[in-house]
Structures are given as structure tokens and as C-alpha cells.
C-alpha positions, 0 to 999 in steps of 0.5 A: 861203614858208620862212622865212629861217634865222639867222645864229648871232649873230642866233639869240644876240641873239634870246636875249641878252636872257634873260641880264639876266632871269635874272640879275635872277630869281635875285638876287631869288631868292637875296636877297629874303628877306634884304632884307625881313628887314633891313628888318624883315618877321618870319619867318613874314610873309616867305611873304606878302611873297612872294606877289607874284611868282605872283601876278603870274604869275598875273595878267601873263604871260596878258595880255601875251601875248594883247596882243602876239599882237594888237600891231603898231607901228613898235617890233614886236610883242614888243619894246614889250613886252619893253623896257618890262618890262626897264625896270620891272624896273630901276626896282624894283631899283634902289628896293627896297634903298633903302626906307629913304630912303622912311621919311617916306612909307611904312614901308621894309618895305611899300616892299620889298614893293612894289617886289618885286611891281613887279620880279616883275610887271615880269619876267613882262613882258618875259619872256612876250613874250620866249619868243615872240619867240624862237618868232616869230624862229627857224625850226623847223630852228633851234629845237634851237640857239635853245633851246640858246642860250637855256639856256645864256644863263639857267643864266649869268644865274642862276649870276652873279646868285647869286653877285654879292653874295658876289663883291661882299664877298669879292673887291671887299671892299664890306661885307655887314653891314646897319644896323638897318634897312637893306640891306648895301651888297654887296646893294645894289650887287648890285641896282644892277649887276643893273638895269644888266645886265638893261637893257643885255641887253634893250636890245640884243636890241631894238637887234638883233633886228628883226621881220618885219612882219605879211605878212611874218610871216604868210607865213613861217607859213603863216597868213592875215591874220586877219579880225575878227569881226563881233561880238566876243565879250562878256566874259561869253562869253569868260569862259565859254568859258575856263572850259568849256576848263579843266574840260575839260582833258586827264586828263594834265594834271590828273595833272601839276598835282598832280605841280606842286603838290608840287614848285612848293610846295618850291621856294617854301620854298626861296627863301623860308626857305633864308637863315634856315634856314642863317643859324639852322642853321649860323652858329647865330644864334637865331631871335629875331634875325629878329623885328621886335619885339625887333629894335625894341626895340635902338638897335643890331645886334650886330656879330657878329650882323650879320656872321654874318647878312651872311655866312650871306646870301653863301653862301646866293647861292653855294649857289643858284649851284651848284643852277643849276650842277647843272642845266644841267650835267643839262639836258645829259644829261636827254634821254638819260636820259628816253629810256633810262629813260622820261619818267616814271621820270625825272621822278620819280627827279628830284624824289625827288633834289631832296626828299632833298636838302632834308631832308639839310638837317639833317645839316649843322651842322658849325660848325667854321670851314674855309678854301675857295678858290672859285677866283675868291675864298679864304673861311672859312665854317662845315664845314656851310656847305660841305657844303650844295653836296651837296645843291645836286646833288640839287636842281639835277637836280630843278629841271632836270626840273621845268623840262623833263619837264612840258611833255615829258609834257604836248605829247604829250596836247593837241589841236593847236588849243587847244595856247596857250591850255591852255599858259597854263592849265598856268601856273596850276599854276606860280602856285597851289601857290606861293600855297598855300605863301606862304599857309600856310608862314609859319604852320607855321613859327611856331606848329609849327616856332617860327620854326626854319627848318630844319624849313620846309625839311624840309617842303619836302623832303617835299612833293618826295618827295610829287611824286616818288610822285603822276608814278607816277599821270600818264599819259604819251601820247608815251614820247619825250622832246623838251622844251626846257628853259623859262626860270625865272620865276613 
């Protein structure tokens, strides 16, 4: 039986969702780091606090998507899980610029740290199941506008998000500069209308968006009800089973995970130490004013210092805005490109734009004050900081193609069978490269680079070129190019 096509709007409340998701991964993304340092974390421990978010990853999104492929109840099959994440979600950003308030039960710090391993794990909730609503929902000759609607609503979630706290300070006026202690209002604020967007968003794509039931849904997909076994499966052999299927994997998929590990390591450092960098680097603030120790030891922050953080923090959610910009505007023109140039040639030539916009990092130190007009905003900020939007190009076109090239290369080399459950390993490649990083990119900084950012960054920029080199080794099955883009995540 065919399934049913789609009214556009239908197809855009399937998707509508994704909006307040990203919108909430790209705050995290862009003000994480500035939250935990103003809340006291040192520089080099910043990577650790991170680490929740591929962990969770790692640990979420398998579960919950083999618990709702089994889920069916009066609310559906993905939703429960979908506007249960959402909530969690909204819980932790909400908490996480108030630690303070917890100072007599737990240290502000670790409370930040928990509350983003709850908004991160929470994300992978809903998100996990959320791609496969879209999947389950929209029929086959509607995926192309499905998965356009979906691009588009996660390249707007991530711009907005970005730059929320900078439109907060410079057009609504709030203050950006944070006590000892404490988060700045604009970020707190930011988190605040982020939670009420990403509840809303979801909440009406629960509201409007209603499933097929389980014959209904079997029908429309060619299955047969499934027939549980007479014996289940011991976790024993479960375990077996999967591990027999991942020392098993195809040749081009352990190709593309080294290709992973190099250009999912740079973005971590990315997220992790482009505040600091730029705050150190352009706005010329030492990097003693991000160590926990001596911040203890002064009653108070210097004003100047404050608002030089508070200011490098903004622009740091304007830059971010700009790469997710660059991307979508390359998504656009991605496709063309891979199938005049071949999926390889363009992966690379993506990653090696994204590694040299990192290292050019360090030609922009200009810190002479500049009048900009943003349009919605007028603002003086550092020459340097301006000149960061070049970069944002270059790595903007390769977070484009590290969304959408592997899994264009890697569809073309996986037996039809087994296609779900060796995607959900390929994720391990997402998680581990950014494990490896929180675990070791702290201490480069602090006992090579003597907590000067900077060269974090630059490091990133390399290991970027490094990924760029090893997509010539990846053996491509399929020389066409038809990837959707994936939404970001963990």
C-alpha cells in the first residue's frame, strides 16, 4: 500500500521542531566554555567538562533509538520520546546559568557540568528519535523537500542560537559582563528564551504531527508485524553479535573513521577554546584571568577585564553564526560540486578549507577598534575580530561536507541489511575523536602551549589538513553524490 504524500505544511511541522534543537546546540555550542569559565573551571579543565556531550552521544542516541523502534503507546512511537528530551532539555538550560544559587549544596562549577551532560544527553533524546520520525512520516518521493525543510530549519536554529546573546547585549542593551562567579545576564537570558524556543518548537511538532499506527505503518512500508522470538537473545550474545558486526565493518568504513578522527577532534577544540582564544588573542586579556587560582584570590573582576571578556564571549556567537551561515549557503551547492569534482576530491578540498581557516587564526590580531554596522545592530569591536568572519568561510564549507560527504561515501559500501545498525556504529567515530580530544587537548594547552589558546586552535587547524590528506586513502564504492545533510549534534 503507498503511503500518503504530505501537505508542505505537514512536511514543515514534522521538521519544525529541529528549529528549537539546534537553536539549543548552538548556544551550548557557542557559550558553554564562557559559562563554565565564569563560573570558575581553568582552561585546560574546560575539555573534561566537555566531555559530556560525546559521551552522551555515545551512550544515548543507540538506546533510544532501539527503545522507540520497539515503543508503541497512545502518545506514538517517537513522540514520548521526543517531548521528553525537549523537556530535560529546557530543564538544564534553564539551571545551568543559575549554579550559583546551588553554592550550599554543590560547587557552581561542578553544577555546570552537570547540567550540561543533562542538556547534551537530553538533546540526543529527542534528537535520535526525531530523525526517525522524520523517516517514518515522510514518503520517499517527498524526502528531497523533507530533508530540505530540515536543513534549512537547523542552519536558522543554529544562526539564532549563535547570536542571541550578542543581540541580547547590543540591541536589547542587557549587560554581558559576569560577577565573580556568576553568569552574564545576556547569557542567562539567552539560555532562558533558548529553553522556551526548543519547548515550544517540539511541543508543536508533537501537538501536529500525528503517527501512523503500528498496521497502518507496517502497511505503508512493506513489513510484516514482527514475531518475537521464542527465545530472546542473552545479553551475552547480543553483545557478541555486535562486536563480531564491528571488527567486521566494510574497508570504507574504517577509512572514513580516520578521516572522522582528524576533522571531528578540530571541531571539538573549536567549541572548546575559540572563546578563550580570541578573548586572549584579540581583546588582549592574559591568560591568567582565566585561572581559577588567582581569580580566588581577588574580592573582584576588574571592569575592563569583565567587559573585555563579555564582549570577546558575543563575537564569539557572531562568528559561530556566520560558519553555520557559510554552510548552509554551501549545502546548497555541495551536491554540484561533489558530482563535477567526484565525493572525494570534495571532501577533501572541504576539510583542507576548514584546517587553513583555523591556523589563520593567527594573522588577526588587529586591535584597533572598528565601527560595524550588523544591519540589525552598530558595534566597535577589535579590526581582528572582524577580520575572523574570513575564516568562518572556510570552515563553514568544511562543516558542510563533514555533515553530508561521509555518509554520501559511506551508503554506497554497506549491505542492505545491516545499513541501521552499522550507521549507529559509524556514530562511535562522531563520539570518539572528541573523547580523545577532551581528554588530551586541555593538557597540550597547559604544559606545551602555557594556556595561550591560540595554538589550540592552531592544532586544530592542523589535525583539519591531516583529515583533508588521509579522504585520499578512503575508498569510494558509489561516484555519485546523494546525501542529505544530517542535523548537528554529538
Amino acid at each position: 500500500m503507498k503511503q500518503p504524500t504530505l501537505p508542505f505544511w505537514q512536511v514543515w511541522n514534522v521538521s519544525f521542531g529541529f528549529l528549537g534543537v539546534q537553536l539549543g546546540f548552538a548556544l551550548q555550542n557557542a557559550n558553554v566554555s564562557r559559562v563554565l569559565s565564569d563560573l570558575g573551571a581553568d582552561l585546560h579543565s574546560l575539555s573534561l567538562f566537555w566531555l559530556a556531550a560525546p559521551i552522551m552521544g555515545l551512550l544515548v542516541q543507540p538506546i533510544v533509538g532501539a527503545a522507540s523502534d520497539r515503543t508503541w503507546n497512545r502518545v506514538g512511537r517517537r513522540r514520548p520520546y521526543i517531548l521528553g528530551g525537549a523537556i530535560a532539555a529546557a530543564l538544564g538550560m534553564l539551571l545551568m546559568p543559575n549554579a550559583s544559587l546551588f553554592v550550599a549544596f554543590i560547587t557552581p562549577m561542578l553544577f555546570g557540568g552537570l547540567m550540561l551532560a543533562l542538556m547534551d544527553g537530553a538533546f540526543n533524546v529527542t534528537m535520535q528519535p526525531f530523525r526517525a520520525l522524520v523517516a517514518d512520516m515522510v514518503p520517499n518521493e517527498q524526502r528531497t523537500l523533507g530533508y530540505s525543510i530540515q536543513a534549512l530549519l537547523i542552519n536558522i536554529g543554529a544562526v539564532i542560537g549563535s547570536i542571541l546573546p550578542f543581540v541580547l547585549t547590543n540591541v536589547i542593551g542587557l549587560e554581558n559582563t559576569a560577577p565573580k562567579g556568576e553568569v552574564a545576564p545576556t547569557v542567562t537570558w539567552a539560555f532562558y528564551i533558548g529553553a522556551s524556543a526548543l519547548f515550544l518548537t517540539v511541543l508543536w511538532t508533537v501537538i501536529r504531527t500525528k503517527e501512523y499506527a503500528p498496521a497502518e505503518y507496517n502497511r505503508y512500508k512493506g513489513l510484516t508485524a514482527a514475531v518475537a522470538p521464542a527465545v530472546k537473545p542473552s545479553l551475552l550474545k547480543r553483545l557478541g553479535d555486535f562486536w563480531r558486526l564491528f571488527i567486521n565493518m566494510p574497508k570504507t568504513m574504517r577509512q572514513l573513521a580516520i578521516v572522522q578522527f582528524f576533522s571531528w577532534f578540530s571541531l571539538f577544540i573549536m567549541w572548546v577554546y575559540t572563546t578563550p582564544a580570541i578573548t586572549q588573542y584579540i581583546w588582549g586579556i592574559e591568560a591568567k584571568w582565566f585561572d581559577s587560582d588567582y581569580l580566588h584570590s581577588l574580592e573582584t573582576i576588574p571592569p575592563e577585564i569583565a567587559a573585555a571578556k563579555g564582549a570577546a564571549g558575543d563575537w564569539v556567537g557572531i562568528i559561530f553564526a556566520a560558519y553555520s551561515l557559510f554552510a548552509a549557503l554551501f549545502s546548497i551547492v555541495l551536491t554540484r560540486i561533489a558530482n563535477r569534482l567526484g565525493r572525494k576530491l570534495t571532501y577533501s578540498l572541504s576539510l583542507l578549507a576548514g584546517g587553513l581557516g583555523y591556523m589563520s587564526f593567527i594573522l588577526f590580531q588587529n586591535a584597533d577598534i572598528v565601527h560595524v554596522d550588523l544591519l540589525i545592530t552598530q558595534v566597535d569591536v577589535p579590526q581582528g575580530a572582524l577580520d575572523l568572519l574570513i575564516p568562518m568561510i572556510g570552515i563553514g564549507i568544511a562543516w558542510a561536507a563533514i555533515l553530508a560527504m561521509p555518509y554520501a561515501i559511506l551508503a554506497g559500501s554497506l549491505p542492505a541489511d545491516k545499513t541501521g545498525v552499522y550507521m549507529g556504529i559509524f556514530n562511535f567515530t562522531i563520539a570518539a575523536p572528541q573523547i580523545v580530544s577532551g581528554l588530551v587537548a586541555g593538557q597540550i594547552l597547559k604544559y606545551v602551549f602555557h594556556n595561550e589558546a591560540i595554538y589550540i586552535v592552531m592544532l586544530a587547524g592542523i589535525f583539519m589538513i591531516l583529515g583533508a590528506l588521509s579522504v585520499y586513502f578512503v575508498q569510494d564504492n558509489n561516484a555519485t553524490s546523494d546525501a542529505a545533510p544530517v542535523p548537528q549534534g554529538h
